[in-house]
C-alpha positions as CSV (number, residue, x, y, z in Angstrom):
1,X,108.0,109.7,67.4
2,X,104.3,110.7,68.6
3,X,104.6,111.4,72.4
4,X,101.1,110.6,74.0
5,X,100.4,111.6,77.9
6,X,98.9,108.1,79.5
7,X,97.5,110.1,83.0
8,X,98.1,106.9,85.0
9,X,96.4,106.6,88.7
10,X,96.0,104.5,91.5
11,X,93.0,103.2,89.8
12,X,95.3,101.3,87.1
13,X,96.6,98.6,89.4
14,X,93.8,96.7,91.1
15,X,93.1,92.9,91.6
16,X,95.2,90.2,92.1
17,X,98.9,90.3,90.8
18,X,101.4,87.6,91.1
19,X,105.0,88.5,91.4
20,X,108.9,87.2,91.7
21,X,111.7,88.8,92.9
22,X,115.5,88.0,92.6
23,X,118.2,89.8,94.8
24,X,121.8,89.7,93.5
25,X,122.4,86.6,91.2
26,X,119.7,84.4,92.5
27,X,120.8,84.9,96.3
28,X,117.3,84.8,97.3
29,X,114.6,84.9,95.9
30,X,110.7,85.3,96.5
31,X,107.1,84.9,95.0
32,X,104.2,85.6,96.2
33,X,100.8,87.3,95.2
34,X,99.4,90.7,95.9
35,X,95.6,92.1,96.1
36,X,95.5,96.0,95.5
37,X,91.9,98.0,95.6
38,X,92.5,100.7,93.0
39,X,93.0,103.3,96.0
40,X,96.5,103.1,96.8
41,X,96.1,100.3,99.6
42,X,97.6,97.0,98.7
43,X,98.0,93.2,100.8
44,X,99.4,90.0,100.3
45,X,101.9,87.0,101.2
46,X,105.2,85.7,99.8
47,X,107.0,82.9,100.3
48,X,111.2,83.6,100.4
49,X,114.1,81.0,99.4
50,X,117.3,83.4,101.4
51,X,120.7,81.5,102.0
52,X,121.8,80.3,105.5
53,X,125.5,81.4,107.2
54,X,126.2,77.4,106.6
55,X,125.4,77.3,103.0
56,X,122.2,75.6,103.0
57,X,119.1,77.7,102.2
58,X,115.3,78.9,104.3
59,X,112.2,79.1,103.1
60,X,110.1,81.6,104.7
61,X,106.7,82.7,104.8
62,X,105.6,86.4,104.8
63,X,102.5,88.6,104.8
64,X,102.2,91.9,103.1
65,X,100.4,94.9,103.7
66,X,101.5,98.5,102.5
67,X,100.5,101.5,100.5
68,X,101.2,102.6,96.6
69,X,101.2,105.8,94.4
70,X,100.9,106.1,90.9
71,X,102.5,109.2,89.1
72,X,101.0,110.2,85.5
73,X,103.6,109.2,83.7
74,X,103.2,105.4,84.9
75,X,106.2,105.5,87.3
76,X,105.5,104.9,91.1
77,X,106.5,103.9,94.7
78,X,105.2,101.5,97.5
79,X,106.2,101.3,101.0
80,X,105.5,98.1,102.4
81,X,105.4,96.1,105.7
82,X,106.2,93.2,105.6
83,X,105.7,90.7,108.6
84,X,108.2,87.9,109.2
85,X,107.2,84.1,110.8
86,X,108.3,85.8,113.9
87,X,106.5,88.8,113.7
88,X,109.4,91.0,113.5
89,X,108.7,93.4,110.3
90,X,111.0,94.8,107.7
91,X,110.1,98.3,106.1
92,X,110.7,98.2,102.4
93,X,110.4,100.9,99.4
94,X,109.6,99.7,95.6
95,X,110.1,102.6,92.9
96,X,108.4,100.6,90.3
97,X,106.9,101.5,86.3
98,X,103.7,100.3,84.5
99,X,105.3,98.2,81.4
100,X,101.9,97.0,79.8
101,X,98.3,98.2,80.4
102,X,95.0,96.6,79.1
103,X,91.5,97.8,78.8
104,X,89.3,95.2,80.9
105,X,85.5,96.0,81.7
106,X,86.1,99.0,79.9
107,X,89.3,100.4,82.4
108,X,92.7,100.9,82.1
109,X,94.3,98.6,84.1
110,X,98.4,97.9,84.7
111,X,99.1,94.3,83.9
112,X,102.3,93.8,84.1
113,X,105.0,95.9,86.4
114,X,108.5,96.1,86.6
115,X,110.1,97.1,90.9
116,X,113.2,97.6,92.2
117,X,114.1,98.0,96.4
118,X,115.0,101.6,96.8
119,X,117.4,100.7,99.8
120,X,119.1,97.4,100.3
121,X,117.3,95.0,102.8
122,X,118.2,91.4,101.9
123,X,121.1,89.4,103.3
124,X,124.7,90.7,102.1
125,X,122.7,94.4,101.2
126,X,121.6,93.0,98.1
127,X,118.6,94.8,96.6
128,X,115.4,92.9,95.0
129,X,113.9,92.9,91.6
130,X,110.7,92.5,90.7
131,X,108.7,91.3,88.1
132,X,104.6,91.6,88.9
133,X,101.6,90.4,86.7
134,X,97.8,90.7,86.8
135,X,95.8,87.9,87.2
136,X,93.4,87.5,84.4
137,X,89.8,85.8,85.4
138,X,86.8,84.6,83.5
139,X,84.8,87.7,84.6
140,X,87.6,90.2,82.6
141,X,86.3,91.0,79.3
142,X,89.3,91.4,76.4
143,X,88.2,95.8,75.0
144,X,91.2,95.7,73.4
């Protein structure tokens, strides 16, 4: 097997991405979408289905704003802030991995990215999964 060194950066995720996240067995769940500048600075919202204590379920809005780092090997972490309808905030860390990468305008860019929560933070300490996907315009040219 031919072992290549991909040199991944900050500059491999930037646009729009759209993403889901699951914690547990569909306890909650969330979807949202996520602007990053290539730089390691990233901002968004979400929009969270979480159980109530008497069974039925909320719907939430949140904003996100937060910070990212790409190793070379495609692996990487975020720490977010994210701001409840309240404006309480929640602290969270993502360890996350670069799963596909295109050439578009003639860069390497992640589109598609697989997270998990480094520390429980949902309801019942149930940790998220996420599933996050470029946004493809008119204006990105195929260089495959």
């Amino acid at each position: 097997m031919k072992k290549t060194s991909e040199n991944f950066t900050n500059e491999n995720i930037q646009g729009s991405y759209a993403f889901t996240a699951t914690a547990g067995a569909n306890v909650a769940g969330a979807l949202g979408i996520l602007t990053s500048d290539g730089e390691g600075n990233l901002g968004g919202s979400a929009i969270v289905n979480l159980p109530k204590p008497d069974g039925g379920r909320e719907v939430i809005s949140q904003s996100i704003n937060g910070t990212y780092t790409v190793n070379a090997d495609g692996t990487g972490s975020a720490a977010l802030t994210v701001t409840l309808p309240d404006d309480s905030t929640i602290e969270e860390n993502i360890d996350f991995v670069i799963t596909k990468v295109k050439k578009i305008k003639g860069d390497k860019l992640a589109i598609e990215l697989r997270g998990i929560e480094r520390e429980a933070v949902e309801p019942g300490g149930l940790m998220e999964t996420f599933i996050v996907k470029r946004l493809g315009g008119a204006h990105d040219d195929d260089d495959d």
